[in-house]
C-alpha positions in Angstrom: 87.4 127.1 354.3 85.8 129.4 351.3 84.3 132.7 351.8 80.7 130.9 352.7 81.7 128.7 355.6 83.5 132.0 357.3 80.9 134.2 356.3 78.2 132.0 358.4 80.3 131.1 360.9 81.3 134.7 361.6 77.3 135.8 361.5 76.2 133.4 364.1 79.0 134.5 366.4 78.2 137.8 366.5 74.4 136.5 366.4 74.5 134.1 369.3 76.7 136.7 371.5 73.3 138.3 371.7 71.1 134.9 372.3 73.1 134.4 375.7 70.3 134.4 378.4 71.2 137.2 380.9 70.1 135.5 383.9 68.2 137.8 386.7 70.6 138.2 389.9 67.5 136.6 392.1 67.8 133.0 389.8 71.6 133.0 389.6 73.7 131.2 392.3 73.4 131.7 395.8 76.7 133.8 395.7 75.3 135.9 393.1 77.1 135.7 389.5 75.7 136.5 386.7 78.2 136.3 383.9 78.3 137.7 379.9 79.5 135.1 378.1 81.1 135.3 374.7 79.0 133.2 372.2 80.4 131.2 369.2 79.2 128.9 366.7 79.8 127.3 363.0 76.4 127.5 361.7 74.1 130.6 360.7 70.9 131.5 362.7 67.7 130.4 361.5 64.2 129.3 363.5 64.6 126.1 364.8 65.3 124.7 368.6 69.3 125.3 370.6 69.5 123.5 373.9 72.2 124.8 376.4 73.8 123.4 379.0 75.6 125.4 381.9 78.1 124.7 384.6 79.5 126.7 386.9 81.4 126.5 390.1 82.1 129.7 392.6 83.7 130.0 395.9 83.8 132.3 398.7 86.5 131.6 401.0 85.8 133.3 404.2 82.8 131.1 404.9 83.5 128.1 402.8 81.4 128.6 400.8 81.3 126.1 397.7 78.8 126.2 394.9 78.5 124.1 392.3 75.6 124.4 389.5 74.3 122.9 386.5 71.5 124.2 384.3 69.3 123.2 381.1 68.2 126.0 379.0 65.8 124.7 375.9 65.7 127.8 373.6 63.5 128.0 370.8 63.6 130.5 367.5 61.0 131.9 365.4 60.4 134.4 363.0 59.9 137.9 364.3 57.6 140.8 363.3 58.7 141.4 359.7 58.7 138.0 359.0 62.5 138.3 357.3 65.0 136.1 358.8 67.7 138.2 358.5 65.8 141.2 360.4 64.4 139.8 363.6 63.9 137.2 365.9 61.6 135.9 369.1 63.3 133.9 371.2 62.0 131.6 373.5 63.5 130.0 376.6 63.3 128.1 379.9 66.5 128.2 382.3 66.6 125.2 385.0 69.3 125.1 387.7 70.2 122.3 389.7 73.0 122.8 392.3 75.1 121.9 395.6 76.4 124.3 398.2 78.3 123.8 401.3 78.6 127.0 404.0 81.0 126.2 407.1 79.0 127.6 410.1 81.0 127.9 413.2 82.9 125.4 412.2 80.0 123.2 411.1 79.8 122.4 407.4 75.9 122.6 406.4 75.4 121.5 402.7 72.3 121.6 400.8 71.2 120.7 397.0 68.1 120.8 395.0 66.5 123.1 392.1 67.0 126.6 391.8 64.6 129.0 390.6 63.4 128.2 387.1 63.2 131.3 384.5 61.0 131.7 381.6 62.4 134.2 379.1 60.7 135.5 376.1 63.1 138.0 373.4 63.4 139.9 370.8 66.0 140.4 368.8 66.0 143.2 366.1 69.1 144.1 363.6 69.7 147.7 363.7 72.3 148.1 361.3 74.0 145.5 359.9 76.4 145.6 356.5 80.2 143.7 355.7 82.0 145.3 358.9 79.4 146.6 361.1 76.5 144.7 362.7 74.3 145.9 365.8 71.5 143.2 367.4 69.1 145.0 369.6 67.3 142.8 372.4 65.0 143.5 375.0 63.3 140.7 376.7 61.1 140.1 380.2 62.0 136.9 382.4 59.3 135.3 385.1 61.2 133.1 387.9 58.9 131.0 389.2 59.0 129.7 393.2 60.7 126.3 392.8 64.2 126.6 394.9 64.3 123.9 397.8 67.4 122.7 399.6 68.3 122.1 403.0 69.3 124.8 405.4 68.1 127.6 403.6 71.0 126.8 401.1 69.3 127.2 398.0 70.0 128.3 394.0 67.9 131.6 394.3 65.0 132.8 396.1 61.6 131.0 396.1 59.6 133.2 395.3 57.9 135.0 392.1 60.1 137.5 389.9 60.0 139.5 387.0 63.1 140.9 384.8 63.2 143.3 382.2 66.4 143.9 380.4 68.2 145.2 377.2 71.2 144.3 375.4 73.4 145.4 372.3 75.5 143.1 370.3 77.8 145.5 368.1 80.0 144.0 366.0 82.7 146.2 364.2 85.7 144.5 362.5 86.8 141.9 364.6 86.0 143.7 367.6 82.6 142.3 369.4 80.6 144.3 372.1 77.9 142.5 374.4 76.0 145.7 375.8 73.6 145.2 378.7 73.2 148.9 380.0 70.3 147.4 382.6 68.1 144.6 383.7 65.8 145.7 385.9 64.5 143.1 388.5 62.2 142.6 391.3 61.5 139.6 393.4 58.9 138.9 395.6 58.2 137.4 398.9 60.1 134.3 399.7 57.8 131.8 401.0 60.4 130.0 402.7 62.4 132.5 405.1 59.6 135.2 404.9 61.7 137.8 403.1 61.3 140.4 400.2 64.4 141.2 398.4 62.8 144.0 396.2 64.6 145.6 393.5 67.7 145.1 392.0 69.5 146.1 389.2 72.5 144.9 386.7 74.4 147.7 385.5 76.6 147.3 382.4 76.6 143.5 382.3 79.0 142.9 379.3 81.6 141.2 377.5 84.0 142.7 375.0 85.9 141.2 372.9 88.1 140.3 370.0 87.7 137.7 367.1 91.4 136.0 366.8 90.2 132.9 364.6 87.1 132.4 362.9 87.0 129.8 365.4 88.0 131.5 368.8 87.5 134.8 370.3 89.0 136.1 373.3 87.8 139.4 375.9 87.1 140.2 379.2 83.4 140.0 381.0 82.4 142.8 383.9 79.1 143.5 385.6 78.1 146.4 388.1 75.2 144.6 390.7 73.0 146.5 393.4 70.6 144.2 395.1 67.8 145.1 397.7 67.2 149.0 396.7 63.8 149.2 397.4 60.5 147.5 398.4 62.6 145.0 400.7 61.7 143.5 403.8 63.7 141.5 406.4 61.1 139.0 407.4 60.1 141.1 410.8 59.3 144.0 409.0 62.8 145.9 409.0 64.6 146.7 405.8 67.1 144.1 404.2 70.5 146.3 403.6 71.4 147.3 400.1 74.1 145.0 398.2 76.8 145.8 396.3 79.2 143.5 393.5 81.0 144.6 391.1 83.5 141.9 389.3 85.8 141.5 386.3 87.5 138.5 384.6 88.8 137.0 380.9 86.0 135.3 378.6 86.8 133.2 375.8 84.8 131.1 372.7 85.6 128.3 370.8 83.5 127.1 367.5 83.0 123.7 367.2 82.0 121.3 364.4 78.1 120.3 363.8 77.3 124.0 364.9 78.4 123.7 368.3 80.1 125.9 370.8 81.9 126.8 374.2 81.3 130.0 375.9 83.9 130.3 379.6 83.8 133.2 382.0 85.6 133.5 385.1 84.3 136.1 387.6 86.5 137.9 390.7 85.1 140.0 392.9 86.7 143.7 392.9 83.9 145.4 395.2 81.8 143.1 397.6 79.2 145.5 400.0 76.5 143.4 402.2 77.5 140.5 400.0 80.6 138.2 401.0 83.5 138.6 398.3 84.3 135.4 396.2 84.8 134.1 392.6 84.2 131.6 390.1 84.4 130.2 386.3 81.0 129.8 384.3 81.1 127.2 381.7 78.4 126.9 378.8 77.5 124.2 376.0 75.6 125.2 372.9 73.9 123.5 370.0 71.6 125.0 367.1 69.4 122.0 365.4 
């Protein structure tokens, strides 16, 4: 491989680390995941359209709880502000779940499938700082969901109801070493028009991955997120309060390059603090192309 082919392969890693969508906890799955992923490709950025595809499965074992999720993401790059490729970027992006979940219910096992709650995402991306051994992407970026969860038995892939997200990331690269930042995300969902409730607002705390580049081709880290749902503005469906939730969970992320400027992201997610919300885990799986 000559200096060229690593040079772009190694800017679009670090590049597309910072593309991943950060998902709002009220469109993720119904157990609540919301995973950094470490991002990987063997082609540079540049405008142009990168469908994703996501699967996941999670699993909480006291209630029997088995979820299993796939999702379409149709991103779209343009030019940003300054106009300079290498400076900035807007990113555009829909994120479309479909899933299955089965819940034992006193001994009863009630399943349900359908679409989840669709997100629009719009982002910026703007490069701080970025020279042969340091690079810093800054993002911030606002994400609608839009009521379109169904499935039977109130077993559905998010609320449905209106949201809106804000959140910022980091991407810092230094050496070989890679840093997915996301300090907050900011969220607040609406009234659910299907069981009548108001989850209010949440917040993702530190949502990262960090890493380190092994091969040009594969990276290797660990991906944590800190989640508090229902905070404030919540309401039960009768008025009351909804009880503030609590996750917080840990597990190993990895990244393989592909050929054709391809890549795989993995993530698997264990619960280490699980308050209002029933403990679990899971493994997030993600398929990316640039055209």
């Amino acid at each position: 491989m000559n200096r060229i082919d690593v040079e772009s392969r190694t800017t679009v890693f670090f590049f597309l680390l910072m593309s991943l969508l950060l998902i709002p906890s009220v469109s993720t799955a119904q157990v609540g995941y919301n995973p950094e992923l470490l991002g990987n490709a063997a082609a540079a950025p540049r405008p142009g359209f990168s469908p994703k595809i996501f699967f996941d499965y999670f699993n909480q074992n006291s209630i029997s709880g088995n979820d299993v999720e796939i999702a379409i993401e149709p991103q779209y790059w343009i030019r940003g502000f300054t106009g300079d490729k290498q400076k900035d970027y807007i990113q555009f992006l829909a994120h479309i779940p479909f899933g299955y979940r089965t819940v034992d219910d006193n001994n009863l096992t009630n399943t349900g499938f359908g679409l989840g709650m669709i997100n629009v995402n719009v982002e910026h991306f703007w490069d701080i700082s970025e020279n042969k051994d340091f690079v810093w992407w800054f993002d911030n970026g606002v994400s609608v969901g839009l009521p379109t969860a169904f499935g039977k038995n109130d077993l559905r892939i998010g609320g449905n109801s209106y949201a809106i997200t804000w959140f910022q990331e980091n991407f810092i690269r230094n050496g070989k070493w890679l840093f997915s930042l996301s300090p907050i995300a900011v969220s607040y969902a609406f009234k659910d028009s299907n069981n009548k409730t108001t989850p209010g607002l949440s917040l993702n705390i530190l949502n990262s991955a960090v890493g380190y580049q092994i091969l040009d081709s594969f990276a290797l880290g660990v991906t944590t997120a800190y989640q508090l749902g229902n905070i404030i503005g919540t309401n039960d469906g009768s008025g009351g309060t909804l009880n503030c939730t609590q996750r917080l969970y840990v597990g190993p992320a990895t990244s393989i390059s592909l050929e054709n400027d391809s890549s795989i992201q993995i993530s698997v997610m264990v619960d280490v603090l699980a308050k209002n919300v029933v403990r679990g885990q899971g493994v997030a799986f993600a398929f990316w192309h640039m055209f």
